[in-house]
C-alpha positions in Angstrom: 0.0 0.0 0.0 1.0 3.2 -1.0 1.2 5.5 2.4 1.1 9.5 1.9 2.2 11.6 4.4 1.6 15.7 5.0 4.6 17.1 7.3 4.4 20.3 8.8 1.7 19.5 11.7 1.7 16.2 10.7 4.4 14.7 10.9 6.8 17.4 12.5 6.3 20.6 14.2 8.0 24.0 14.5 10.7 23.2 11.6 12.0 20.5 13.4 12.7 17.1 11.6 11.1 13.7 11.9 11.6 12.3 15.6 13.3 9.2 15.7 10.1 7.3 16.6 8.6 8.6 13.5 11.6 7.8 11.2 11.8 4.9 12.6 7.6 3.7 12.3 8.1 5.2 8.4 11.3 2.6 7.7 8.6 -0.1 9.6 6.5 0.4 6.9 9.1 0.0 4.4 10.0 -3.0 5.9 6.5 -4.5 5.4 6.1 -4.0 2.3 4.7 -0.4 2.3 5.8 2.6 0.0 6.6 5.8 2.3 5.6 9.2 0.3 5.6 12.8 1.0 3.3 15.3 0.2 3.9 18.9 1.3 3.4 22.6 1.0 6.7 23.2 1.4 9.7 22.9 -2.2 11.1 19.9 -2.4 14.2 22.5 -1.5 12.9 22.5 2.0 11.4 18.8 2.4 14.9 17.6 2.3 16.0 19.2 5.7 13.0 17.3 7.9 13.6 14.2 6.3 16.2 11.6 7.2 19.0 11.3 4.1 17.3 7.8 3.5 13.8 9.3 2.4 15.4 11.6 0.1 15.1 9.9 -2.9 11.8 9.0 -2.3 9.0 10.1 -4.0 8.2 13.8 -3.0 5.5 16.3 -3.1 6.1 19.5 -3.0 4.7 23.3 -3.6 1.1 21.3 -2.7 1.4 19.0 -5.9 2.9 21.9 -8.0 6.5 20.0 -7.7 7.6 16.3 -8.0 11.4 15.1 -6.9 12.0 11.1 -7.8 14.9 9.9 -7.1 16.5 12.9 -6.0 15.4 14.8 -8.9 12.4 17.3 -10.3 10.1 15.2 -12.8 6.8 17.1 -12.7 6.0 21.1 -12.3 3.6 23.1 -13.0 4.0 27.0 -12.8 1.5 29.7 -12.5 0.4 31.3 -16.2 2.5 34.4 -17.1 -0.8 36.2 -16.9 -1.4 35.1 -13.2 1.9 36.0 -12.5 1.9 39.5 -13.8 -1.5 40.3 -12.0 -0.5 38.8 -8.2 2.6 41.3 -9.1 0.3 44.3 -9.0 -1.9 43.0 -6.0 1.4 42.9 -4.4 1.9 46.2 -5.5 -1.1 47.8 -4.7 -1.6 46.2 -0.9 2.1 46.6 0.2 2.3 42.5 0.6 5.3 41.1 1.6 6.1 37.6 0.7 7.6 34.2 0.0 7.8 33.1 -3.3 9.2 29.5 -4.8 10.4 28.9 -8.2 11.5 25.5 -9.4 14.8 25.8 -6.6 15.5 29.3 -5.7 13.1 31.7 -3.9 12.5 35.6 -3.4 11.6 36.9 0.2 10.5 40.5 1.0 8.9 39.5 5.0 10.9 40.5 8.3 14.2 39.2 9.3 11.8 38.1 12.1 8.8 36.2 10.4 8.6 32.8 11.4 8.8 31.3 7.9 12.5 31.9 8.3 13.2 28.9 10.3 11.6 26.7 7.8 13.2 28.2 4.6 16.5 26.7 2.6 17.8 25.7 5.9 20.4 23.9 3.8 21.6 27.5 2.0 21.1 25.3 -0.9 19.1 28.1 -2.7 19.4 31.9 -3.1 17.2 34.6 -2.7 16.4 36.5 -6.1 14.2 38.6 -7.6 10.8 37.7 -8.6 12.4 38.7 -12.5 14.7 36.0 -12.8 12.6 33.4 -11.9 12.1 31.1 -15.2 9.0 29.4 -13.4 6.7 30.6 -10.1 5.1 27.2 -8.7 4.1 29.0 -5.3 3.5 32.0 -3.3 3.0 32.7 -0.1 1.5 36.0 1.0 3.1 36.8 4.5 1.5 40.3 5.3 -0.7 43.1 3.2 -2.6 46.2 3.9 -5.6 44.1 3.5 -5.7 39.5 3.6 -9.4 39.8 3.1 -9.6 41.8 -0.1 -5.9 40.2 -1.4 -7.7 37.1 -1.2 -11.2 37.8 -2.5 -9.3 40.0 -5.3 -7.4 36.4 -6.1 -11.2 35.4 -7.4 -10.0 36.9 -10.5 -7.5 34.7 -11.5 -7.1 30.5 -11.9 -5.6 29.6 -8.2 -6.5 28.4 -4.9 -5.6 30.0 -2.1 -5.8 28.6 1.5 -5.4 30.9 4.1 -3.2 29.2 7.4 -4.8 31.4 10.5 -1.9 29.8 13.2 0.8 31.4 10.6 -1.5 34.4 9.3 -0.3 33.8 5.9 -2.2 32.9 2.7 -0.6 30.1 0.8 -1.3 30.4 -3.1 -0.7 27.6 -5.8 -2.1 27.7 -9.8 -5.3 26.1 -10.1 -6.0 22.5 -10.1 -2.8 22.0 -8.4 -3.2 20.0 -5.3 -1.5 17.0 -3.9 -4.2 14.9 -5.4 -2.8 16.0 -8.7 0.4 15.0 -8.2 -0.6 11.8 -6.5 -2.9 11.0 -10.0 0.0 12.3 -12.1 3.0 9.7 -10.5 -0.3 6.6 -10.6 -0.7 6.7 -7.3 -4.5 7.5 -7.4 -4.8 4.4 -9.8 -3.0 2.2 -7.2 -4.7 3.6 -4.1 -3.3 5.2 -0.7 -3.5 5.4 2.7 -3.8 9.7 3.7 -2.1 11.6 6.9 -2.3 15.5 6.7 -4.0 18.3 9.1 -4.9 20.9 7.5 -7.4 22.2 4.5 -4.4 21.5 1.9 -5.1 18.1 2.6 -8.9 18.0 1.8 -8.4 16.9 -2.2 -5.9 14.2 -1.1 -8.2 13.2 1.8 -11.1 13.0 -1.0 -8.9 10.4 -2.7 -7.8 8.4 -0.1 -9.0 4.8 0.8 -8.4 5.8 4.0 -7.5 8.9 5.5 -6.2 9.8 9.5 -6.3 13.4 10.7 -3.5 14.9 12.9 -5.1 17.4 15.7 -8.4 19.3 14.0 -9.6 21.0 11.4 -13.2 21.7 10.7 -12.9 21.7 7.0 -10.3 18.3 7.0 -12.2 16.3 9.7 -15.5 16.1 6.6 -13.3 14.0 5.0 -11.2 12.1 7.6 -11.5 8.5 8.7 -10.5 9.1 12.0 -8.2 11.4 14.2 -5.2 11.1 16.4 -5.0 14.1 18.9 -2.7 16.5 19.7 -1.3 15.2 23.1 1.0 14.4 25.1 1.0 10.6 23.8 0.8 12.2 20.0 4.1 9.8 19.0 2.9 7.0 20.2 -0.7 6.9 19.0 1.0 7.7 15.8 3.4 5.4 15.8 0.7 2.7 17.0 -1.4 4.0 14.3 0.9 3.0 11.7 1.7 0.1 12.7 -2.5 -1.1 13.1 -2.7 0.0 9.2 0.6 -1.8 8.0 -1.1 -4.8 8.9 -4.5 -3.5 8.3 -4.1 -3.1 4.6 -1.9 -5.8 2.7 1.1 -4.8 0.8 0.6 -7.5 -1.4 -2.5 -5.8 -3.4 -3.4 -2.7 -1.6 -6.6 -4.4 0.2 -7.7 -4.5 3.8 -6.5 -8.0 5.1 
């Protein structure tokens, strides 16, 4: 069975990587028979520095299903339209925004030395911090601050692309439309072949959709519609995770994908 995991409040929290208990259920699931994938907001740039070395080549989702990384390199993309680009450029403009956005590697930052994104952004220094110009390709942006989030968002009603707006972070996270980690899932065959779902937050609802089962971290109104069932966030989170994983390893066969 094909197992698809979200990371940021999912799998780790406050940039920090994968506990050991965690890496260590994932390689369990390996080890039965199970295929580990990632699915986040974040580039593949920044998936890299949560994971252990030995998921890296892995199959990985990143920019929420704009980017794919297989063995340790980009297959799939897809940016925003020239168009799109040139009129979020103006919004920008016209509302003061500061932000974060990714091209196929490199990124362009305008926020505060002080914004939280910081400590989850090329903590590698394998990337550099250009200009929005010299970008050949914009697969995400993240909209850290503007004189108005309401209006910058309804004004995004214009264009093709979903937004999702993160309240704990206070940003709005922006990707071309019909891009979501569904997409990227149905674009590698993974759709076709089925998958087990972990995520917490509304850029999981597509992949939750698609799931033949899906398991919510913590809660979310808009997620828990489309969620199997939930582990907390508590003190005991590792371990009902870790016990979690280890009921569906042997819950779902890794032979042919069905419940034994």
């Amino acid at each position: 069975m094909n197992f698809v995991f979200d990371l940021d409040g999912t799998l780790c929290f406050q940039g920090l990587p994968l506990s050991h208990p965690i890496t260590e259920a994932l390689h369990s699931l390996e080890e039965a028979g199970h295929r580990v994938i990632f699915a986040s907001a974040r580039p593949i740039r920044d998936l890299l520095p949560v994971l252990s070395e030995t998921f890296h080549h892995h199959l990985l989702i990143g920019g929420n299903g704009s980017l794919v990384s297989r063995r340790g390199e980009i297959v799939y993309s897809t940016p925003f339209s020239p168009s799109d680009v040139i009129y979020m450029q103006k919004l920008i403009q016209q509302m003061g925004a500061t932000y974060l956005v990714d091209g196929l590697w490199n990124y362009s930052y305008t926020g505060t030395a002080s914004h939280p994104i910081l400590k989850n952004l090329d903590p590698l220094q394998s990337a550099q911090n250009v200009s929005l110009a010299e970008h050949d390709a914009i697969i995400k942006v993240l909209i850290l601050s503007a004189s108005s989030m309401a209006d910058f968002s309804e004004a995004l009603r214009e264009i093709d692309v979903v937004s999702h707006s993160h309240g704990e972070e206070q940003v709005l996270d922006i990707s071309p439309k019909g891009i979501h980690k569904r997409h990227a899932l149905h674009i590698m065959g993974i759709t076709t072949e089925g998958y087990v779902a972990f995520g917490n937050d509304a850029n999981d609802i597509e992949m939750f959709k698609g799931a033949i089962h899906s398991v919510m971290i913590g809660s979310h109104a808009g997620l828990a519609a489309y969620a199997d069932e939930q582990i907390p966030l508590n003190g005991l989170y590792e371990e009902q995770l870790v016990a979690k994983l280890r009921e569906l390893s042997l819950r779902f066969s890794a032979k042919n994908g069905l419940p034994t």
